[in-house]
C-alpha positions as CSV (number, residue, x, y, z in Angstrom):
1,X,0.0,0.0,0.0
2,X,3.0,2.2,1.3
3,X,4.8,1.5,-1.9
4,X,2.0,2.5,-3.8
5,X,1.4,5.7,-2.4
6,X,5.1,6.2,-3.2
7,X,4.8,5.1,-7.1
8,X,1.7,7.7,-6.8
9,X,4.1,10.9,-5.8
10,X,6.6,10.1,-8.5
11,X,4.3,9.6,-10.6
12,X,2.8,13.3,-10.2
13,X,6.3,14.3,-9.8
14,X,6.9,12.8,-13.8
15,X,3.9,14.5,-14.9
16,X,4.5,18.3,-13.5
17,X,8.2,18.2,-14.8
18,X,7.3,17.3,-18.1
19,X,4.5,19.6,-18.5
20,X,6.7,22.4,-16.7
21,X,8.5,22.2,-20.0
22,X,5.8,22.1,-22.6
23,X,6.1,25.7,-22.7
24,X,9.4,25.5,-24.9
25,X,8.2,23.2,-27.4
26,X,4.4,24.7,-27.3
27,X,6.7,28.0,-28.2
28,X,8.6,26.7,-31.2
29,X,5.4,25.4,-32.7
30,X,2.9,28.8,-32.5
31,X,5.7,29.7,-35.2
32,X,3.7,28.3,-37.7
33,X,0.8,26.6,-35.9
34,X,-2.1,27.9,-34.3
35,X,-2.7,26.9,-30.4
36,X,-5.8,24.8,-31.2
37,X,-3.8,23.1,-34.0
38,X,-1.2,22.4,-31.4
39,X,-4.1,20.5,-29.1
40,X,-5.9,18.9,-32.1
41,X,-2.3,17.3,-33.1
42,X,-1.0,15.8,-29.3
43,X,-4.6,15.3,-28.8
44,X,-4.8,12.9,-31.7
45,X,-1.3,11.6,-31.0
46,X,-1.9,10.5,-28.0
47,X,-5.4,8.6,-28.6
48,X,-3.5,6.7,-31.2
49,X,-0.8,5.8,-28.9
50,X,-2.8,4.8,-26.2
51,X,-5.2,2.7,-28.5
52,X,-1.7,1.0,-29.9
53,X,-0.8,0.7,-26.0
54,X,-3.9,-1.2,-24.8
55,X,-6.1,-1.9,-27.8
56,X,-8.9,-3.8,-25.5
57,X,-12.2,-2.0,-25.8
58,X,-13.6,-0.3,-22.1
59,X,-17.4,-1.6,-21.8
60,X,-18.7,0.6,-19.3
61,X,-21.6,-0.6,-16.5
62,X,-24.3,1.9,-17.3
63,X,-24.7,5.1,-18.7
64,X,-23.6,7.4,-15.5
65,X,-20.0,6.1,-16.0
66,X,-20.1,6.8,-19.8
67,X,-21.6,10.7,-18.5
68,X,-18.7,11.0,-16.1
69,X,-16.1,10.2,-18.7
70,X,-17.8,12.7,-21.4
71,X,-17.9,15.2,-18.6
72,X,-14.2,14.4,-17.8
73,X,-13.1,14.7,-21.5
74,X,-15.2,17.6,-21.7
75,X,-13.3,19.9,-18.7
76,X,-10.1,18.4,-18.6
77,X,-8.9,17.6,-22.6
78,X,-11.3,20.8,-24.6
79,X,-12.1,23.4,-22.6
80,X,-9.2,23.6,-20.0
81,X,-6.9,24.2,-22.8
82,X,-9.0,26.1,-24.8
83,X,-10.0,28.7,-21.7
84,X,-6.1,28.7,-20.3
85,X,-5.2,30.0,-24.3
86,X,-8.0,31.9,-25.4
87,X,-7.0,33.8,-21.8
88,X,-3.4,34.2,-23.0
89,X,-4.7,36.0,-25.9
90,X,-6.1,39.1,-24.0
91,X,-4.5,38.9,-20.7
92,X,-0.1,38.6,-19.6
93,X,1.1,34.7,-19.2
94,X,2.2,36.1,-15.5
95,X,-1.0,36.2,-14.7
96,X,-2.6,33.0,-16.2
97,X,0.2,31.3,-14.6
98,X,-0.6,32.7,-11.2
99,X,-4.4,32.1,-11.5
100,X,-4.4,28.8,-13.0
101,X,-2.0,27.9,-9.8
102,X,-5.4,28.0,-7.9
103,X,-6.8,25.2,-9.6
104,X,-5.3,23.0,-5.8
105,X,-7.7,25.7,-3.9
106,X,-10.8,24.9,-6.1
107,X,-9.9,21.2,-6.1
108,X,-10.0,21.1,-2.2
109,X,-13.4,23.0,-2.1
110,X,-14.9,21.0,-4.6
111,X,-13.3,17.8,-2.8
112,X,-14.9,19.1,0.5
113,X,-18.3,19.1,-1.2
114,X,-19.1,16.2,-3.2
115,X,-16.5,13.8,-1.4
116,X,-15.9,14.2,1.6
117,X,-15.9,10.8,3.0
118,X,-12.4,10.3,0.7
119,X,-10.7,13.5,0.6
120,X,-10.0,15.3,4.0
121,X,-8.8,18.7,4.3
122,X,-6.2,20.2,7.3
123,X,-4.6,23.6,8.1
124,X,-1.5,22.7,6.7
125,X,-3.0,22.5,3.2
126,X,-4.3,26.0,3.2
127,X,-1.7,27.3,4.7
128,X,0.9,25.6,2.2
129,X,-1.5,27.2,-0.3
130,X,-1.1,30.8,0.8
131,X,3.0,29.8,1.5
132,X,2.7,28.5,-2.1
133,X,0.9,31.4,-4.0
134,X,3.4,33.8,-2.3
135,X,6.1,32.4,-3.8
136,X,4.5,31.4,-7.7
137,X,3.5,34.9,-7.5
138,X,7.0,36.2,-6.8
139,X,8.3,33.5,-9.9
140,X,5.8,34.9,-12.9
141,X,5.8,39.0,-12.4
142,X,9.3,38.5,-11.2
143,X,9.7,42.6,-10.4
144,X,7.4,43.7,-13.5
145,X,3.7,45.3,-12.7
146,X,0.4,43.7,-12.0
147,X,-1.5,44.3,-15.3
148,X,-5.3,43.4,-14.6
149,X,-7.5,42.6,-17.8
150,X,-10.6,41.2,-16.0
151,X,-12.2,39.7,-19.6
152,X,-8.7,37.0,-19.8
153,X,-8.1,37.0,-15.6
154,X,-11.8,35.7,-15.5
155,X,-11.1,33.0,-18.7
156,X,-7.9,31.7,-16.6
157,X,-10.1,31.7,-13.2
158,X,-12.5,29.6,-15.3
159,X,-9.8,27.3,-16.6
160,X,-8.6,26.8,-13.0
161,X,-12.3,25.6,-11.8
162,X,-13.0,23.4,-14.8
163,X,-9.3,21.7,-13.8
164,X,-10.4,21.5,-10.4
165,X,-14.0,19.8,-12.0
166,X,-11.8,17.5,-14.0
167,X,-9.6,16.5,-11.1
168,X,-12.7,15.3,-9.3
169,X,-14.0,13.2,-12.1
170,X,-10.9,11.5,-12.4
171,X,-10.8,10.8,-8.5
172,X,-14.9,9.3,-9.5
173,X,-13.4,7.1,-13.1
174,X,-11.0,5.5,-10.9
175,X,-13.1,4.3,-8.5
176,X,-14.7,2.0,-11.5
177,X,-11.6,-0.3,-11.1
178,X,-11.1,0.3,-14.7
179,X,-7.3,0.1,-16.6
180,X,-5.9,3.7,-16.2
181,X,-4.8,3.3,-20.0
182,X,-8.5,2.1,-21.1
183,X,-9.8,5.1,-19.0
184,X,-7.2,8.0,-20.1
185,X,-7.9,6.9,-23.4
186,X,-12.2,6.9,-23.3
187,X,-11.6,10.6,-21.7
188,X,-9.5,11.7,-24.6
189,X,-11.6,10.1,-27.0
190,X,-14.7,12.4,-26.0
191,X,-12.0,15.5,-25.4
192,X,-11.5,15.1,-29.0
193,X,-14.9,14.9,-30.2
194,X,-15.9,18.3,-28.0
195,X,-12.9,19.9,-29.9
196,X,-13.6,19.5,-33.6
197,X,-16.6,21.9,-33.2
198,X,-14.0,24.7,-32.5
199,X,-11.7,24.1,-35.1
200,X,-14.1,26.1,-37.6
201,X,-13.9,28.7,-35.0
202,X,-9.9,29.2,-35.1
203,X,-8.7,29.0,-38.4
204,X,-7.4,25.3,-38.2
205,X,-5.7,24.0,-41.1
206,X,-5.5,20.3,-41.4
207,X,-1.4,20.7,-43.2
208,X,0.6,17.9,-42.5
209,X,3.1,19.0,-44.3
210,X,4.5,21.2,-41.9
211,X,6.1,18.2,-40.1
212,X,8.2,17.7,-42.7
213,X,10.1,19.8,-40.3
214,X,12.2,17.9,-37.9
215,X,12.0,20.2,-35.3
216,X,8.3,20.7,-35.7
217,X,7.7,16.6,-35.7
218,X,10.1,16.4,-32.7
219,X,8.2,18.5,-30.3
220,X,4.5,17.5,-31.4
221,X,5.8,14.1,-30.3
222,X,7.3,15.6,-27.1
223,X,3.6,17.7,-26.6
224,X,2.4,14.4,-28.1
225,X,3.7,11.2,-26.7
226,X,4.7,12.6,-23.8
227,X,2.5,15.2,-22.1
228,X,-0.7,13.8,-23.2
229,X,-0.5,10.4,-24.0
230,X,2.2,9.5,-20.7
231,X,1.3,12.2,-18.5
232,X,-2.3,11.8,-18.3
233,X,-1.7,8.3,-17.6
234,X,0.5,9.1,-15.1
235,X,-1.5,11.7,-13.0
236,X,-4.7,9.7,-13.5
237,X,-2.6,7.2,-11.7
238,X,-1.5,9.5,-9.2
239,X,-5.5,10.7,-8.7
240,X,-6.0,6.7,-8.0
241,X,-4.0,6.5,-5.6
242,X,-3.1,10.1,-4.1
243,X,-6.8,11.4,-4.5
244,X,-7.5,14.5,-6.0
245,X,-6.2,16.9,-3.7
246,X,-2.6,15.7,-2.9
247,X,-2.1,15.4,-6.5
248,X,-3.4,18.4,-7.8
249,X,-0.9,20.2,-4.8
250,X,2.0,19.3,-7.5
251,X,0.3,22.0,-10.1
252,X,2.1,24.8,-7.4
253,X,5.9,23.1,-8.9
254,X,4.9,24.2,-12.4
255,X,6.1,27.9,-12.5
256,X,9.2,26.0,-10.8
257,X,10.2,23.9,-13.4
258,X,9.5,26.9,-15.9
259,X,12.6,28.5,-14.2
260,X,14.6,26.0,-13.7
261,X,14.3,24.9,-17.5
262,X,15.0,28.7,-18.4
263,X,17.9,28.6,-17.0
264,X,19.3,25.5,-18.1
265,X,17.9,25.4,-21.7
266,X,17.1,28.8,-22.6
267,X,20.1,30.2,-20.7
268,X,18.4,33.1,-18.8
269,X,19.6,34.3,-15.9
270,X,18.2,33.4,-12.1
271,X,16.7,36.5,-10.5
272,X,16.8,36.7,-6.6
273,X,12.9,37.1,-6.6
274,X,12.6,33.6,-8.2
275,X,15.0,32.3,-6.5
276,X,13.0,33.3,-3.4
277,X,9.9,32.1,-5.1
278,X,10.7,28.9,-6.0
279,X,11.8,28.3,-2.1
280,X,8.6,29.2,-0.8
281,X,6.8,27.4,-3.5
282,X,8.5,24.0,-2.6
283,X,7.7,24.8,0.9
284,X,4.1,25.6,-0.2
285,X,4.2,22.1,-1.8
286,X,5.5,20.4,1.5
287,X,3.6,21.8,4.0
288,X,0.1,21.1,1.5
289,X,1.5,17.5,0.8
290,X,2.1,17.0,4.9
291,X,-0.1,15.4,6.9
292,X,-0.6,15.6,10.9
293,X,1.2,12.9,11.4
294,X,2.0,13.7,14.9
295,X,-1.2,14.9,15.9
296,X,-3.1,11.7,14.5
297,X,-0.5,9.9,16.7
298,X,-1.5,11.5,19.7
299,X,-5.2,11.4,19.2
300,X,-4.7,7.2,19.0
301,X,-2.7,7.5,22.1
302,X,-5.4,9.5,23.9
303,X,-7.8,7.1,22.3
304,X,-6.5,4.0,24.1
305,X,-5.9,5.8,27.3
């Protein structure tokens, strides 16, 4: 069980450091790709991998599992990544990345309220959130001005809750006892289908010739292969067996691995206000992550007393 738990933490730890880098190869590609392009393509990429993975079919029980996973592809694979870039487009990626940092907050609350028999909430957790938001806040402004644009703040805020909604189905699919591949796969599946209505909405343009390009095919396969098709996989497996909560908490090491990867790939320089940030963010992430292990030892003490 202990081991388990263990595999669970690595597992969202795989996840967050790979999609902490997306950002480079998600870069290189709006070159000559359109964002929605860039979905449709490690959207499609990844279905197909997984299908070549596990190629059993999922039969579901009834058709409130087959609503939860529609609802799941819905939120989690079209309209998170849809709200989080349609917000970059009218507000600064500081403050996406800040708000969409809350998604742990709204994934508590939400926990709280429709499942509260499996996922318990303590101080430490909010207090690691506040630790945590200090210092992700101190990472993306990073000494330049708060620039408020209420119409893309509120689109990021949105993206945020509908993570937070997606968390929580996740935490409901895995409690079918279903294959994590067969399930990642079936949410995908509807993720796509809720997509191809807004492709007539965003200029797509279906040209596969632009892979020609090595360095285009390379990073769709990174954005393809790897952060969809392995790292949904992965934190599904974490929501298993972490719940919702203690796995969303690893969102807060995002902006983290932005600057570490800055630094080491793109070369930029380490500014004492990230520096700063990323301690209290990792703090943040350890004091949310920490249980009262001492105080649940002394209540059983008391208890046989």
């Amino acid at each position: 069980m202990k081991s388990k738990k263990t595999i669970g933490h690595l597992a969202a730890l795989l996840t967050i450091v790979i999609w902490g880098t997306t950002f480079i190869s998600t870069k290189i590609l709006l070159v000559d790709f359109q964002p929605v392009e860039i979905l449709f393509f490690r959207f499609i990429m990844g279905f197909l991998v997984l299908l070549a993975a596990y190629p059993r079919r999922l039969k579901t029980t009834g058709y409130k599992q087959e609503l939860t996973f529609v609802l799941a592809g819905l939120c989690g694979i079209c309209l998170y990544y849809l709200l989080e870039n349609i917000a970059l487009t009218f507000t600064m990626a500081s403050n996406v990345g800040v708000i969409i940092s809350v998604a742990p907050f709204f994934t508590a609350i939400l926990a709280h309220l429709f499942m509260k028999s499996e996922e318990k909430l303590y101080p430490q957790f909010f207090v690691g959130f506040v630790v945590a938001m200090a210092g992700i806040i101190l990472i993306s402004f990073n000494g330049s001005r708060l620039e408020l644009n209420p119409l893309g703040d509120l689109l990021a805020v949105i993206a945020a809750l509908v993570w937070a909604c997606y968390s929580i189905l996740t935490r409901k699919i895995s409690s079918f006892g279903y294959p994590v591949i067969l399930s990642t796969r079936r949410t995908f599946f509807y993720g796509i289908l809720f997509m191809i209505p807004t492709l007539f909405f965003f200029d797509f343009q279906a040209d596969l010739s632009r892979f020609t390009n090595i360095t285009y095919l390379f990073n769709i396969l990174y954005l393809g292969l790897g952060a969809s098709a392995l790292c949904f996989v992965t934190w599904n497996f974490a929501v298993k067996e972490l719940g919702a909560v203690k796995t969303s908490v690893y969102i807060y090491i995002v902006p983290v691995i932005t600057v570490v990867t800055s630094v080491l790939i793109l070369r930029e320089q380490l500014t004492l206000l990230a520096g700063i940030g990323t301690v209290l963010t990792l703090i943040g992430l350890f004091l949310s992550e920490h249980k009262r292990e001492g105080n649940i030892y002394l209540k059983r003490e008391c208890r046989k007393h």
